[in-house]
RODOTI-107135 format. One record per residue (C-alpha): residue number from 1; residue in one letter; x, y, z. Coordinates in Angstrom, 1 decimal, m for minus. Example, Ala and Ser with C-alpha at 12.3 -4.5 7.8 and 13.67 -1.06 7.14 Angstrom:
<sites>
SITE     k   r     east    north       up
SITE     1   A     12.3     m4.5      7.8
SITE     2   S     13.7     m1.1      7.1
</sites>
This chain:
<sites>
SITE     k   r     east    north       up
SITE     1   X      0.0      0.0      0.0
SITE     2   X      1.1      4.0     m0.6
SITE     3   X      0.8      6.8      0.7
SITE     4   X     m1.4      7.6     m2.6
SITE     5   X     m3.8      4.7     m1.9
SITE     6   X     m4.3      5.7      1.5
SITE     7   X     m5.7      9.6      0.3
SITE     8   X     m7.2      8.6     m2.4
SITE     9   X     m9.4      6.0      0.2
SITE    10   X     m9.2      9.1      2.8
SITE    11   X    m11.5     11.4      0.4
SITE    12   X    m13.7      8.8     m0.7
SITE    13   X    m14.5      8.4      2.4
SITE    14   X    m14.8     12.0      3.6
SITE    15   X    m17.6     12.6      0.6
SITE    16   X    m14.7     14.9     m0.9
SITE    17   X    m14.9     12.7     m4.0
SITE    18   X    m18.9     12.6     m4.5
SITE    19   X    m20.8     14.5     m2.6
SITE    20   X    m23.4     12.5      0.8
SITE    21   X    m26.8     12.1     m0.5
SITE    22   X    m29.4     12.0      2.8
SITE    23   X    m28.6      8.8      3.9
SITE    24   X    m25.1      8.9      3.2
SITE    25   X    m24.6     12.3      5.6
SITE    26   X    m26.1     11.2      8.7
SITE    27   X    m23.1      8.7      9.7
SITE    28   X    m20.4     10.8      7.8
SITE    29   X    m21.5     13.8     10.2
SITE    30   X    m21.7     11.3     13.3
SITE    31   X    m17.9     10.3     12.5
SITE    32   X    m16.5     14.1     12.2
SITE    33   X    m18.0     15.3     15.7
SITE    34   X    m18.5     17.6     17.3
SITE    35   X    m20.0     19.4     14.2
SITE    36   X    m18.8     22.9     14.2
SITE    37   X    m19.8     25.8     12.1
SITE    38   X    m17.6     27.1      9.2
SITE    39   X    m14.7     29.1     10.4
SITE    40   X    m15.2     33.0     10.3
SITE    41   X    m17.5     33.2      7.7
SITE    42   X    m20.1     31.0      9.3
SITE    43   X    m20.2     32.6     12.6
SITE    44   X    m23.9     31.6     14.3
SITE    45   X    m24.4     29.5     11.8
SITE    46   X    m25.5     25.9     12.1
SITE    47   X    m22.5     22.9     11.4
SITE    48   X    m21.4     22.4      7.9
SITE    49   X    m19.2     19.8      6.5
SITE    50   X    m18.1     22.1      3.8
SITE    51   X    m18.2     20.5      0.1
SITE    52   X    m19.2     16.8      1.2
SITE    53   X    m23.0     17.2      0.9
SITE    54   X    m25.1     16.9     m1.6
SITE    55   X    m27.5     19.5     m0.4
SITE    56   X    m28.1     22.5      2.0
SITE    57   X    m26.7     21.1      4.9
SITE    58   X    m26.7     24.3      6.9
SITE    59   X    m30.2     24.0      6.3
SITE    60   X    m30.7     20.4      7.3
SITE    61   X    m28.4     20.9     10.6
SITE    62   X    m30.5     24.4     11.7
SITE    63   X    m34.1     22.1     10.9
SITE    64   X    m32.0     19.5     13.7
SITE    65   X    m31.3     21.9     16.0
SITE    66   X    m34.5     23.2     16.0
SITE    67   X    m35.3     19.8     17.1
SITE    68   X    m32.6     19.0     19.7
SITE    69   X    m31.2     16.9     17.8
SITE    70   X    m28.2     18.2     17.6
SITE    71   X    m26.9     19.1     21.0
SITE    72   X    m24.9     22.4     22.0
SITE    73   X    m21.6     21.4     24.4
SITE    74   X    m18.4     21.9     25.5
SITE    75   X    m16.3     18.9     24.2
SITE    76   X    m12.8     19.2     22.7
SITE    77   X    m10.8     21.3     24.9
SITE    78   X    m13.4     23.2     26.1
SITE    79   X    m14.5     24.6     22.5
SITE    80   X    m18.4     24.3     21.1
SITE    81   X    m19.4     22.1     19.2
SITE    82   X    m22.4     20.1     18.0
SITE    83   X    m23.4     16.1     18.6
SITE    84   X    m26.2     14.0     17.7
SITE    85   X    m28.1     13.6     20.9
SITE    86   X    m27.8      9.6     20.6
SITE    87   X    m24.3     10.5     21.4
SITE    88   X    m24.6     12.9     23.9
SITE    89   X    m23.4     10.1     26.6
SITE    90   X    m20.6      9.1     24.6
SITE    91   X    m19.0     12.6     24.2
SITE    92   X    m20.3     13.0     28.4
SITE    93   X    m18.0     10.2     29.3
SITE    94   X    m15.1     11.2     27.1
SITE    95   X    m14.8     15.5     27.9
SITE    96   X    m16.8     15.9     31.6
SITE    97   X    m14.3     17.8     33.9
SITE    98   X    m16.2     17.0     37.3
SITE    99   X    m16.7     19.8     39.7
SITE   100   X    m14.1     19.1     41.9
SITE   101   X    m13.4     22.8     43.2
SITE   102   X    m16.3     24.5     42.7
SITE   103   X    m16.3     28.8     43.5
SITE   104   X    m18.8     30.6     45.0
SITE   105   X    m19.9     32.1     41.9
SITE   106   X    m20.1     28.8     40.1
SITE   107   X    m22.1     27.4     43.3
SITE   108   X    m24.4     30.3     43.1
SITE   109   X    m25.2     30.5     39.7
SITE   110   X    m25.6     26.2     40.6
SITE   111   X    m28.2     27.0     43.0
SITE   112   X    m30.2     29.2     40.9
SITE   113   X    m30.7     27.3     38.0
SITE   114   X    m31.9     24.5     39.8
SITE   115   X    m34.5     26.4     41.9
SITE   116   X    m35.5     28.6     39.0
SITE   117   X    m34.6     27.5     35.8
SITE   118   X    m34.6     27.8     33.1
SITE   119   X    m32.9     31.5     32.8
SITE   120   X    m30.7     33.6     30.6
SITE   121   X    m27.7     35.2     31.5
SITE   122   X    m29.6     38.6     31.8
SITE   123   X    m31.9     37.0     34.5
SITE   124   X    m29.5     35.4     36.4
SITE   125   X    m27.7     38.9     36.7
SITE   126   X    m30.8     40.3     37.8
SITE   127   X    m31.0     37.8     40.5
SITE   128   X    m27.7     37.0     41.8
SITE   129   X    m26.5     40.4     40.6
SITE   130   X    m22.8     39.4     39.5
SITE   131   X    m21.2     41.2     35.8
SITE   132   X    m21.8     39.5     32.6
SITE   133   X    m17.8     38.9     32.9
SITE   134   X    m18.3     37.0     35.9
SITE   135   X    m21.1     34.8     35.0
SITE   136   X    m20.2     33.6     31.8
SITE   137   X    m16.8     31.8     32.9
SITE   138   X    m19.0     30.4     35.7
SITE   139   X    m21.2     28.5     33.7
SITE   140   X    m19.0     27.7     30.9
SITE   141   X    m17.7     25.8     33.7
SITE   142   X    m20.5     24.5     35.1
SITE   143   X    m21.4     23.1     31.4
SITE   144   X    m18.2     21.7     31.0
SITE   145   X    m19.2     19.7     34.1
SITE   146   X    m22.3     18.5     32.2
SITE   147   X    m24.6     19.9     35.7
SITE   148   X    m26.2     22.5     33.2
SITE   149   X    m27.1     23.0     29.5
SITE   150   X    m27.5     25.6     27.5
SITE   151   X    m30.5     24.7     25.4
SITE   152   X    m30.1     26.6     21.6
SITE   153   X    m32.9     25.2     18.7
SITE   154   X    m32.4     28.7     17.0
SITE   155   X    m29.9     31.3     16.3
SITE   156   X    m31.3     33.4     19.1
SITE   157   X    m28.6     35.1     21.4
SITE   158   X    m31.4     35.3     24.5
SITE   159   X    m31.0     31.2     25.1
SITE   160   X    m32.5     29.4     28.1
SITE   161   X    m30.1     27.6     30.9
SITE   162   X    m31.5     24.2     32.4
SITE   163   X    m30.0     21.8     35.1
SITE   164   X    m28.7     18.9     32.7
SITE   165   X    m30.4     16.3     34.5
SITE   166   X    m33.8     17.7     34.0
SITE   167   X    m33.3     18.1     30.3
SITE   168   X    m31.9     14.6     29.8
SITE   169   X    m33.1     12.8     32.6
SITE   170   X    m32.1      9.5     30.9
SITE   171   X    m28.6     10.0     30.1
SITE   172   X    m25.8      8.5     32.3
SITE   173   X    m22.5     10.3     32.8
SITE   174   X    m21.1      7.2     34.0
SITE   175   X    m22.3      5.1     30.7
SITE   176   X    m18.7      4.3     29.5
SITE   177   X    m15.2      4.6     30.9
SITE   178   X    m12.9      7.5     29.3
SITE   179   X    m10.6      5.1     27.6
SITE   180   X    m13.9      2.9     26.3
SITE   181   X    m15.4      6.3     25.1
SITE   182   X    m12.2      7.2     23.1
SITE   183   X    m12.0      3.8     21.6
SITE   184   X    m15.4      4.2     19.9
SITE   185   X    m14.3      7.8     18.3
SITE   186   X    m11.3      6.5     17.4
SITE   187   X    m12.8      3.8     15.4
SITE   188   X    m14.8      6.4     13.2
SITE   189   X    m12.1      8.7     13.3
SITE   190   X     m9.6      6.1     11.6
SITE   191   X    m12.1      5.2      9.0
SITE   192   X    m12.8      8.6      8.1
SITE   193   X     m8.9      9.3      8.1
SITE   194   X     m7.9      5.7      6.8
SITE   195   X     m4.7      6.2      8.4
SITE   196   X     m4.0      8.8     11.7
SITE   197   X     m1.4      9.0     14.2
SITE   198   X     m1.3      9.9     17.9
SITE   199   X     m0.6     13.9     17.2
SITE   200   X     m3.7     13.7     14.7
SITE   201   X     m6.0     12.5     16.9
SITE   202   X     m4.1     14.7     19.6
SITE   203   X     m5.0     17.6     17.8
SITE   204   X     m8.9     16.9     16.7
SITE   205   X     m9.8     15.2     20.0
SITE   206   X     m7.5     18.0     21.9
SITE   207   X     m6.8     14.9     24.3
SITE   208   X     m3.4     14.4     26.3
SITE   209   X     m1.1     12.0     24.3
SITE   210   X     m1.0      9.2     26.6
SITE   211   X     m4.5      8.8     26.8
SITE   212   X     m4.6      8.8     22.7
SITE   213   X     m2.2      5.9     22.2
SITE   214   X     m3.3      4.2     25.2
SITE   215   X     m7.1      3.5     23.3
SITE   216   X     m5.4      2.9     20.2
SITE   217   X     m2.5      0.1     21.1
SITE   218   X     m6.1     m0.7     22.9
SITE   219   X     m7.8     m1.2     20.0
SITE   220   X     m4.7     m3.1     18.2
SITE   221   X     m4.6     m5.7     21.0
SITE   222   X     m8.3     m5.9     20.2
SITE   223   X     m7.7     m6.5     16.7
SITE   224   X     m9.7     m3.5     15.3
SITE   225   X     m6.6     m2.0     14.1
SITE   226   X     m3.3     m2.5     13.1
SITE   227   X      0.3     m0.3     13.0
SITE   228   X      1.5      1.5     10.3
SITE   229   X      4.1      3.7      9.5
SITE   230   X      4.4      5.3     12.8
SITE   231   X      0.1      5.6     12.8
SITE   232   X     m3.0      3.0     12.6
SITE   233   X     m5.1      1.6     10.4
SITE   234   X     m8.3     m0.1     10.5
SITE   235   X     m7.2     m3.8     10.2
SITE   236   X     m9.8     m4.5      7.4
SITE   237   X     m8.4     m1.4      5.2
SITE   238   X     m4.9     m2.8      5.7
SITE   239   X     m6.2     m5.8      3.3
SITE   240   X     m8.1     m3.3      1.1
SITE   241   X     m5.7     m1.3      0.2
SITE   242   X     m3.9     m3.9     m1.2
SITE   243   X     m6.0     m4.0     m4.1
SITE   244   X     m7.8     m1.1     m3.7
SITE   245   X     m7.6      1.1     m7.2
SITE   246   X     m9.2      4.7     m6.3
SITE   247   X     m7.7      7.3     m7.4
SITE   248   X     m7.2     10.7     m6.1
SITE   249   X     m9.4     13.4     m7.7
SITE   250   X     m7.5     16.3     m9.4
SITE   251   X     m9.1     19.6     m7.7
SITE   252   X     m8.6     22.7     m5.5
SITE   253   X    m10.4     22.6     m1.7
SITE   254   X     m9.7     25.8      0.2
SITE   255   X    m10.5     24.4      3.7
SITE   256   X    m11.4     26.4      6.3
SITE   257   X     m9.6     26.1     10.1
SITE   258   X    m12.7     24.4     11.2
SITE   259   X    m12.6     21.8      9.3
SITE   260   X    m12.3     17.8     10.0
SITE   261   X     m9.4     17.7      7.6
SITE   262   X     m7.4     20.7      9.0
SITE   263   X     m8.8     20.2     12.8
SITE   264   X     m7.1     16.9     12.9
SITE   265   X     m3.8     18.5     11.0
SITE   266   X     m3.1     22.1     12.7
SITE   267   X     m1.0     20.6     15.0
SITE   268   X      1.8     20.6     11.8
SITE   269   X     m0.1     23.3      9.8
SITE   270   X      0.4     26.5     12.1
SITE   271   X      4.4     26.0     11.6
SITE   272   X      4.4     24.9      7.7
SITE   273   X      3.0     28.2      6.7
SITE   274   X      4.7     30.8      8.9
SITE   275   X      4.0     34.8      7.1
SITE   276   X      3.8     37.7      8.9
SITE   277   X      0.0     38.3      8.6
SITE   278   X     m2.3     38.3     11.3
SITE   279   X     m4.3     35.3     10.2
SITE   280   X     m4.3     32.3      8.6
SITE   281   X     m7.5     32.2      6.8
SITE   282   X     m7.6     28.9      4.7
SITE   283   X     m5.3     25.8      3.8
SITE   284   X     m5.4     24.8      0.3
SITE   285   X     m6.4     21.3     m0.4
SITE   286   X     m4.4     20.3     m3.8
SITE   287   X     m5.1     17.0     m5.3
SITE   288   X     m5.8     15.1     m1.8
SITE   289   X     m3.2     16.7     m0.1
SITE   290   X     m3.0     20.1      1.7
SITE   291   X     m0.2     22.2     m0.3
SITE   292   X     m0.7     25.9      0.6
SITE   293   X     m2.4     28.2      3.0
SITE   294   X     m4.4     31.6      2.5
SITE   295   X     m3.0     34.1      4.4
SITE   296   X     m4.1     38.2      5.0
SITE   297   X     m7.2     39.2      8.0
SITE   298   X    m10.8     38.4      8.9
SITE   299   X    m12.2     42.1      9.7
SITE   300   X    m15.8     42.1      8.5
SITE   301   X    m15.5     39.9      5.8
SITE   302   X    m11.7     37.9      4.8
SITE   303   X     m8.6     40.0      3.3
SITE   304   X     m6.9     37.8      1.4
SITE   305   X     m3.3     39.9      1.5
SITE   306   X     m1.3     36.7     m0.1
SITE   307   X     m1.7     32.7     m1.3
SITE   308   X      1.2     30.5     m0.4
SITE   309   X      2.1     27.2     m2.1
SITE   310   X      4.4     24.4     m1.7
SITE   311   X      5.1     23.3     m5.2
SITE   312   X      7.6     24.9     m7.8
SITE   313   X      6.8     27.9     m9.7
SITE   314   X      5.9     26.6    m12.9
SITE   315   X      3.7     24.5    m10.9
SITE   316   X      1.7     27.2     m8.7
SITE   317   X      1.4     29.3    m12.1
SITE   318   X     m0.4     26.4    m13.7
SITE   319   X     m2.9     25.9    m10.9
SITE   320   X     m3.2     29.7    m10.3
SITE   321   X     m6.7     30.1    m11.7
SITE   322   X     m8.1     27.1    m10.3
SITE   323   X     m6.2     27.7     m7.2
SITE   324   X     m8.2     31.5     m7.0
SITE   325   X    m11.5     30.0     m7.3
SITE   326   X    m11.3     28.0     m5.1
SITE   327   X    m10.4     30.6     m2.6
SITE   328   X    m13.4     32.8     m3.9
SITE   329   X    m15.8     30.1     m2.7
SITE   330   X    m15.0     30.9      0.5
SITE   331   X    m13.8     34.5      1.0
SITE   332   X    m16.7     36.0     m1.9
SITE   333   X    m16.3     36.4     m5.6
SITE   334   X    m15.7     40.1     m5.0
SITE   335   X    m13.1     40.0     m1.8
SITE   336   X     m9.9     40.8     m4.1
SITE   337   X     m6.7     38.7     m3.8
SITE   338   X     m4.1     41.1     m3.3
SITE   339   X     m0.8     38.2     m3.9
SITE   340   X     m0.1     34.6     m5.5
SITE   341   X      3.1     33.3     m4.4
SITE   342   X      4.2     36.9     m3.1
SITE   343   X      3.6     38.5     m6.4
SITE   344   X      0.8     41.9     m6.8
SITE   345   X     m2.3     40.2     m8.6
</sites>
């Protein structure tokens, strides 16, 4: 097997070579949780899995949070993020930080919701009459410890806080160990990848090392997956890729920084494209294989100030146009592109 075989599988499977129908999307979105919104340009928006459905998925995703089927959460490190409520014990087992230490404030804003719930943040200052500074740290906290929920079906900013074990009175934080918990994501997480290492899933599941290649040596002992070149594999891909004959599609991605490709990636991104802009705005997804980054600011909308590629001149010139519309998808077919490769456009 090559290196070739393996990315070719890897956007097959990620829908970046034909695009999820219905069916297809539900599992492809359950394997690249927590669902996040697109970077920037998506702010309050519902999840996307940019270019891998075969419809409006913004659309389908805001009709399932309107539903609670899609859960709001702290998961990986803390961050936001969005699971399918079948999985809402799953990810509990995996990311709850119990309450060891609780603060006052923490205890207060604790005491309230339970007694009162549900209330927004400007109730709860009316009532227990800390800043908005003070509260929102506290709950974040609190959520993180999976004793409250913050309950958005809309894109509303005035949203309701409930004690989590009145809204989901059947769900057990105790369900699976941590280490069985990670085992499960890592399953879908090495399909979806074909092959990931310990720093990937470092990165996505913002985990500590040891924990990572504890669950998958774990899972090798099991026989779910195997070792390869310094990563894992699902054992049953290691025998398809043998003969497997997919090939990688020729085509330009410009992926933004929340994205299942580059969120399991940054860890090696951040230092391959240093500049001296203050943002990284997109990577630049080349032929299976992430080759460039677009750099500039995000103000109101993205300034693209330069593009930067890792391929030879006569290389970048002959992708330039395809390289450029790709980026437009993303930053608007009337943001300019001030640079390509350092040169004025």
């Amino acid at each position: 097997m090559d290196g070739k075989k393996i990315a070719a599988l890897r956007m097959d499977r990620q829908h970046l070579t034909h695009k999820a129908n219905g069916d297809e999307y539900i599992p492809l979105y359950r394997d690249m949780q927590p669902g996040l919104s697109v970077f920037w340009n998506g702010f309050g928006d519902p999840p996307s899995l940019s270019y891998r459905a075969g419809f409006d998925d913004k659309e389908f995703n805001r009709r399932r949070q309107a539903e609670r089927a899609l859960i709001k959460g702290r998961f990986a490190g803390g961050n936001l993020g969005w699971i399918m409520r079948e999985d809402l014990e799953l990810f509990a087992c995996l990311y709850r930080k119990p309450l060891d230490k609780p603060t006052v404030r923490q205890l207060a804003l604790l005491a309230l919701i339970e007694r009162e719930g549900p209330l927004n943040i400007q109730q709860m200052k009316e009532s227990v009459g800390m800043l908005v500074k003070e509260i929102t740290p506290a709950l974040h906290r609190l959520q993180e410890a999976f004793l409250i929920y913050e309950d958005q079906s809309d894109g509303e900013w005035d949203r309701g806080w409930y004690k989590f074990a009145e809204m989901f009175p059947d769900v057990s934080l105790s369900k699976y160990s941590r280490r069985d918990a990670l085992k499960i994501l890592l399953r879908r997480f090495v399909y979806r990848h074909v092959r990931f290492d310990a720093e990937m899933a470092k990165s996505f599941f913002k985990l500590p090392g040891k924990e990572i290649k504890a669950a998958a040596d774990a899972l090798v002992m099991d026989g779910d997956m195997v070792e390869y070149g310094g990563g894992y594999l699902l054992k049953a891909d290691a025998a398809l890729l043998r003969t497997y004959s997919g090939e990688i599609p020729h085509g330009v991605y410009a992926m933004h920084r929340n994205d299942f490709l580059v969120k399991s990636n940054e860890h090696w991104l951040k230092a391959k494209y240093p500049h001296p802009y203050p943002d990284t705005l997109y990577y630049l997804l080349l032929d299976g294989e992430i080759r460039g980054a677009v750099v500039g600011k995000f103000r109101y909308t993205p300034e693209v100030e330069d593009v930067l590629l890792e391929m030879p001149p006569h290389e970048a010139a002959a992708r330039k146009s395809e390289v450029l519309a790709a980026i437009h998808i993303l930053c608007g077919a009337d943001n300019p592109i001030n640079r390509f490769c350092g040169e004025e456009l």
